[in-house]
C-alpha positions, -999 to 999 in steps of 0.1 A, spaced: -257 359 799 -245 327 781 -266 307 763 -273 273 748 -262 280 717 -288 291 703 -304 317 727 -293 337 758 -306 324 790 -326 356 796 -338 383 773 -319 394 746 -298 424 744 -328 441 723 -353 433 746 -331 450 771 -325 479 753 -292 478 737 -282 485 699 -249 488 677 -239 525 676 -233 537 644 -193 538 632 -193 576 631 -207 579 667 -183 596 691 -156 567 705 -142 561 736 -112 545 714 -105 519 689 -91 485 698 -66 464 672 -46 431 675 -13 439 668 1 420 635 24 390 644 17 361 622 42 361 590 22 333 574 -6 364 566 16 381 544 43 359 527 76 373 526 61 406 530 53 410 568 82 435 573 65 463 568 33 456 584 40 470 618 51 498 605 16 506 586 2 501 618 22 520 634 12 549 613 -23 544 617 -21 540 656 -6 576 652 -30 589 633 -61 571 658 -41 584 689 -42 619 684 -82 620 687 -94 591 704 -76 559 726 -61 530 710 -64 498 728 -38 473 715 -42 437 720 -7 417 728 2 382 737 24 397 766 50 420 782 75 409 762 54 415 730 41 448 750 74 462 748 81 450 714 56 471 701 61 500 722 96 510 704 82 503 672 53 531 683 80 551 696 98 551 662 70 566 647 65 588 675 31 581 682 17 598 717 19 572 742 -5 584 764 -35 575 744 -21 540 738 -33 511 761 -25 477 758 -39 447 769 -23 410 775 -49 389 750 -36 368 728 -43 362 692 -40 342 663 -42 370 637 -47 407 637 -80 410 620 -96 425 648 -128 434 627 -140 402 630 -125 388 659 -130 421 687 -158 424 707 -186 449 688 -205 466 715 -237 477 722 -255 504 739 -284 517 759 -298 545 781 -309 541 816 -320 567 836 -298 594 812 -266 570 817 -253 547 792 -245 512 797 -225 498 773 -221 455 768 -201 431 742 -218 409 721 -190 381 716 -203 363 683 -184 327 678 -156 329 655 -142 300 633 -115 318 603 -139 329 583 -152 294 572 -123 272 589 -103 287 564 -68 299 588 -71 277 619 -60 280 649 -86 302 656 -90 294 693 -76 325 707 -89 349 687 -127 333 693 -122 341 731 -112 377 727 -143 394 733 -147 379 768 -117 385 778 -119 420 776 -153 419 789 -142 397 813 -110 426 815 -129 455 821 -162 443 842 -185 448 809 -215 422 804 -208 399 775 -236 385 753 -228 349 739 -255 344 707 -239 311 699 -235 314 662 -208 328 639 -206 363 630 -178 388 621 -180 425 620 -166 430 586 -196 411 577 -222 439 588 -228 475 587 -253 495 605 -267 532 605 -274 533 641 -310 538 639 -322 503 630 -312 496 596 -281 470 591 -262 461 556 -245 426 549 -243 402 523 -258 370 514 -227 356 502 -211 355 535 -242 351 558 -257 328 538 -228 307 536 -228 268 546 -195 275 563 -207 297 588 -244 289 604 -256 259 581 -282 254 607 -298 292 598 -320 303 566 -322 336 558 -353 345 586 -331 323 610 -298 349 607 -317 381 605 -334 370 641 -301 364 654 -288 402 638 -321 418 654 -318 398 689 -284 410 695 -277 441 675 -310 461 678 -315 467 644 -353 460 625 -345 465 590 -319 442 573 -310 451 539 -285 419 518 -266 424 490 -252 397 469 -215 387 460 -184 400 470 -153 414 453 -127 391 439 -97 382 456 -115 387 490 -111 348 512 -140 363 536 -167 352 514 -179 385 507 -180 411 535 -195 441 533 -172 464 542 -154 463 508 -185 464 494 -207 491 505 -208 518 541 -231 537 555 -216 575 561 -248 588 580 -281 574 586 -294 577 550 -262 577 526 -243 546 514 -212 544 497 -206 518 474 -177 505 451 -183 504 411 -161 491 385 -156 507 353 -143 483 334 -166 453 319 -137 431 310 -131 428 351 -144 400 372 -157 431 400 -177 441 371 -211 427 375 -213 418 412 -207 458 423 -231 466 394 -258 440 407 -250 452 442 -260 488 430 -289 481 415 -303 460 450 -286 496 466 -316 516 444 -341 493 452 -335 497 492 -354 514 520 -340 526 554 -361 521 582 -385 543 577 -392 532 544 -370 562 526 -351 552 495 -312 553 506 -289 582 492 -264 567 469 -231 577 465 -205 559 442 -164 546 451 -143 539 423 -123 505 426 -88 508 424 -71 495 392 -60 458 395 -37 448 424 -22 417 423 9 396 443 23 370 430 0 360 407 -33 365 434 -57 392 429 -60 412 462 -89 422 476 -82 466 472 -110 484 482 -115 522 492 -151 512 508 -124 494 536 -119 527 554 -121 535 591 -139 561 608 -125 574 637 -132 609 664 -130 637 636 -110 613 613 -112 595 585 -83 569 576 -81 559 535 -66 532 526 -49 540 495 -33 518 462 -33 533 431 -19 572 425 -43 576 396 -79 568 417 -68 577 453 -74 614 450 -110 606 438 -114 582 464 -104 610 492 -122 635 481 -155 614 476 -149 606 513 -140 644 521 -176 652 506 -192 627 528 -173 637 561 -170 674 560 -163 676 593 -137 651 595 -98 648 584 -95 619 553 -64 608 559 -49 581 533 -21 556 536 -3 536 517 -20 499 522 -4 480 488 19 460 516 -11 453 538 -37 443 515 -8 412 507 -25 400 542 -63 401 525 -74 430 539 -71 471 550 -81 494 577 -115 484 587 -106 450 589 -82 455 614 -100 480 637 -129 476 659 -145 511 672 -151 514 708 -183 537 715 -181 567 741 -209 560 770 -204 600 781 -238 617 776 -221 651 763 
C-alpha cells in the first residue's frame, strides 16, 4: 500500500471504504510516547513524567494505554514511575519504538475504519512527518512510528507521501473535517499542494467530503497553528472554540476571526454548526515566552474527559463548559502549567486508538 509519493499504488483508503472515527467513538485504547527529551522543556523536565503518569492513571481505568519506549531498559524505567502513582498495570502495554519526542499527536499512526460483512477492519494511515516545519530535527524516528506499529500488530499501513500531523485536523466522523490554513497551507509542510491539492489528499485518506479551514493560530504555539488549540468537535454538529476577552491580547482577533468563519460553516449536510464558546486562560508565560495554554487541547477518552488546566480563576468555567458538552462523561482536569513549558497539553500527546468490536 506504499506509494510514489504522491498516490498509493492502488485505491485509496476511501475508495476502499475506510474513514477517521470520530475522537468520542468507543476506543480500543490510547497510545503516547513516553516523554524523554529534556531539551523540550528546559530545566523543567522533572516533572513531566509525573503529569503523565497521572494522566496514564486516569486513561487506564476505562480504556488501554499503549506506551511507546525506546527499550526494556526505558520499559522498566517507566514502569516504577507508573507504579508510584499506582496506576493499574494491567491496562498498560508497552511497545519497543523509539522516538525523538513525545508528541504523539502528530507523530502516532491515526487510524481508519470500515465495515465488511458486519466486521470492522481497522488500518493506519502513516502521514510523513518532518518537526512541524523542520523546526526540532532529528525527526527520523518519530516519522517511522506508525509502520512500526502497523508493522507490530499485522494492521495495513497507508503511506500518502506528504506531511500531515494530527493535531493539525479534527473530524466529526461523518464526513466533515476542521484544520487551519495557517498550518496546512504552510510552505514548510507540502509546498508542492494548493489548497484543492491538500483537501484531495485529506478526502483520499481520511474519508471525509466536507473540509472546513480556519485561519491563524494562537500565539506562542511553534506548530504553525493547529487546530486543536483552536477549535473541537464534541459531537457531529457542536464545535468548541477558544475566545479571548481581552482586546489588548495578541489571541484577540485571530480566535475572533476564527469564530466568525465558525458561524459562517456548514456540516456535511449543509446544517449551520452549533457553536459553543472556551475561554482562554489568562496569560502564561516562562521565561519570557508566551506558551501556547489552551482548554480546546483536551482529550477524550472511554467515559472520560481529561482538562488540561492553568489558571484557578477560568478552569472551573472551562470544566463545566466541557461537563455540558459531555454529560455522560467524567471532565477530569490537571495541572498542565509544567507541561505546556514543552509547547503543548493533553491532545498533543495522545493519539486515540478506535474499538473495531461491533457492540
Amino acid at each position: 500500500m506504499t506509494g510514489d509519493g504522491l498516490r498509493p499504488d492502488g485505491p485509496t483508503p476511501a475508495a476502499l471504504g475506510y474513514s477517521m472515527p470520530a475522537e468520542w467513538a468507543p476506543h480500543r485504547g490510547t497510545w503516547l510516547s513516553w516523554p524523554h527529551k529534556e531539551a523540550s522543556w528546559p530545566g523543567k523536565f522533572e516533572p513531566v513524567p509525573d503529569i503523565f503518569a497521572e494522566m496514564v492513571r486516569h486513561l487506564a481505568a476505562v480504556e488501554e494505554v499503549h506506551i511507546n519506549v525506546a527499550d526494556g531498559e526505558m520499559e522498566e524505567q517507566v514502569r516504577g514511575v507508573l507504579r508510584a502513582s499506582k496506576v493499574a498495570a494491567a491496562n498498560v502495554h508497552f511497545h519497543h519504538h523509539p522516538t525523538n519526542d513525545a508528541w504523539c499527536r502528530d507523530h502516532g499512526p491515526i487510524f481508519v475504519q470500515r465495515r465488511d460483512h458486519g466486521a470492522v477492519d481497522e488500518a493506519i494511515i502513516d502521514w510523513g512527518f518532518n518537526a512541524w516545519g523542520g523546526k526540532y530535527p532529528p525527526f527520523d524516528l518519530d516519522d517511522v512510528v506508525p509502520s512500526r506499529i502497523g508493522q507490530e500488530l499485522g494492521i495495513p499501513v497507508f503511506h500518502p507521501g506528504i506531511i500531515m500531523e494530527g493535531g493539525s485536523i479534527d473530524v466529526n466522523g461523518r464526513g466533515t473535517l476542521l484544520t487551519t490554513e495557517a498550518c496546512l497551507l504552510n510552505e514548510n509542510r507540502n509546498p508542492h499542494l494548493d489548497r484543492a491539492g491538500v483537501e484531495q489528499y485529506l478526502r483520499d485518506y481520511l474519508g471525509v467530503t466536507n473540509i472546513l479551514w480556519l485561519g491563524d493560530g494562537i500565539l506562542g504555539d511553534d506548530t504553525d497553528g493547529h487546530v486543536d488549540d483552536l477549535t473541537r468537535f464534541t459531537d457531529e454538529r457542536t464545535v468548541v472554540t477558544v475566545v479571548e476577552e481581552d482586546p489588548a491580547d495578541p489571541n484577540y482577533e485571530p480566535l475572533r476571526e476564527n469564530l466568525a468563519r465558525l458561524g459562517e460553516m456548514k456540516d456535511q449536510d449543509g446544517d449551520p454548526l452549533r457553536i459553543v464558546t472556551l475561554p482562554m486562560p489568562r496569560p502564561l508565560e516562562h521565561d519570557g515566552q508566551r506558551l501556547p495554554a489552551s482548554y480546546a487541547n483536551f482529550y477524550i477518552a472511554n467515559g472520560l474527559v481529561l482538562l488540561p488546566t492553568y489558571d484557578p480563576g477560568r478552569d472551573g468555567v472551562a470544566a463545566e463548559t466541557l461537563r455540558g458538552l459531555f454529560p455522560d462523561r467524567e471532565v477530569v482536569g490537571i495541572d498542565c502549567t509544567d507541561l505546556v513549558w514543552g509547547l503543548g497539553a493533553f491532545h498533543c500527546v495522545s493519539q486515540q486508538w478506535p474499538s473495531t468490536r461491533t457492540r
